[in-house]
C-alpha positions as CSV (number, residue, x, y, z in Angstrom):
1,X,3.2,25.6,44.3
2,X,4.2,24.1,41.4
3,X,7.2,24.5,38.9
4,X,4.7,26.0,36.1
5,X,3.5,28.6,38.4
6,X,7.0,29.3,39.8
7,X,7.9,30.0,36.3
8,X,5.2,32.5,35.2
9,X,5.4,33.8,38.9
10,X,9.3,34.4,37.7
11,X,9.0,35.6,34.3
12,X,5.9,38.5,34.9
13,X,8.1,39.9,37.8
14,X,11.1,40.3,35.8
15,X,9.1,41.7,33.4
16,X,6.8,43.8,35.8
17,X,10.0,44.9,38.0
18,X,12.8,45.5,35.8
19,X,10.4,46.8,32.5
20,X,7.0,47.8,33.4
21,X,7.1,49.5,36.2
22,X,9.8,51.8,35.1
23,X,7.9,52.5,31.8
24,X,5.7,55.7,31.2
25,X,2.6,53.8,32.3
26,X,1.1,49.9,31.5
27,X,-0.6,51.4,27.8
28,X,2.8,53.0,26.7
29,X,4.5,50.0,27.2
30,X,2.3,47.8,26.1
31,X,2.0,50.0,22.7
32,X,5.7,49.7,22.7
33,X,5.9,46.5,23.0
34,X,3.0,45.6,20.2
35,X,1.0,43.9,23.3
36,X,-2.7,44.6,24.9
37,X,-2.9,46.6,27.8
38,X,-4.5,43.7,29.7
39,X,-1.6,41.3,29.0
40,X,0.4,44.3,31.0
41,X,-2.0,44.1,33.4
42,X,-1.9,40.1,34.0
43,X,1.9,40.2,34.1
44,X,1.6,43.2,37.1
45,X,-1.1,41.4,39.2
46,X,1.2,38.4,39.2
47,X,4.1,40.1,39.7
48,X,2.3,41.6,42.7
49,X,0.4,38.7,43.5
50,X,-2.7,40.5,43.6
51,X,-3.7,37.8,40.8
52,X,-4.0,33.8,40.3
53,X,-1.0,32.3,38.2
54,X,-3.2,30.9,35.5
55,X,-2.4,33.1,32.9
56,X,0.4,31.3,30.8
57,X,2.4,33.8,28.1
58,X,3.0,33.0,24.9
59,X,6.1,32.4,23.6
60,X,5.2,35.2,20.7
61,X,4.5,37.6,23.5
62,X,7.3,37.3,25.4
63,X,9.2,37.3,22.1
64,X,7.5,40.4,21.4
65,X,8.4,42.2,24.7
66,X,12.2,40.9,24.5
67,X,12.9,42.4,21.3
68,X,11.3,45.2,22.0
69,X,13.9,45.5,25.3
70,X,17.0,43.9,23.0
71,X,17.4,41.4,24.7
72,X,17.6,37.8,23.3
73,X,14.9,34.9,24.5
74,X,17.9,32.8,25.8
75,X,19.5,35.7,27.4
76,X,16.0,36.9,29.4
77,X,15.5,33.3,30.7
78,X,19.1,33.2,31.9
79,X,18.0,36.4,33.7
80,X,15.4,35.0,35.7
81,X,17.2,32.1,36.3
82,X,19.6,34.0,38.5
């Protein structure tokens, strides 16, 4: 696997684990967070690998989600870093 896909692998399962999947459900989150319910979706099945990596976030929504969850762009990549 490559660093790209280790990355988005990273990034939806911080977002599926520590966000989504303690939300309401996938459409109240993603109304929350100003996002289609299908992005919430892509970010799950990767999360859960039930879905190929080739879906690559923006930078808008992941901005989106972050501010959404206070939380700073540098500080959330710092996260998954750890």
């Amino acid at each position: 696997m490559d660093e790209e896909n280790e990355v988005t692998i990273a990034i939806c399962k911080y977002i599926y684990t520590n966000w989504v999947s303690k939300a309401k459900s996938q459409r109240d989150f993603a109304s929350k967070c100003d996002i289609e319910e299908s992005t919430v979706r892509k970010i799950k099945n990767i999360a859960l690998g039930t879905a190929k990596t080739e879906y690559n976030m923006s930078i808008k929504t992941l901005a989106k989600i972050c501010r959404k969850k206070e939380i700073t762009l540098e500080e959330f990549f710092r996260e998954i870093k750890k």
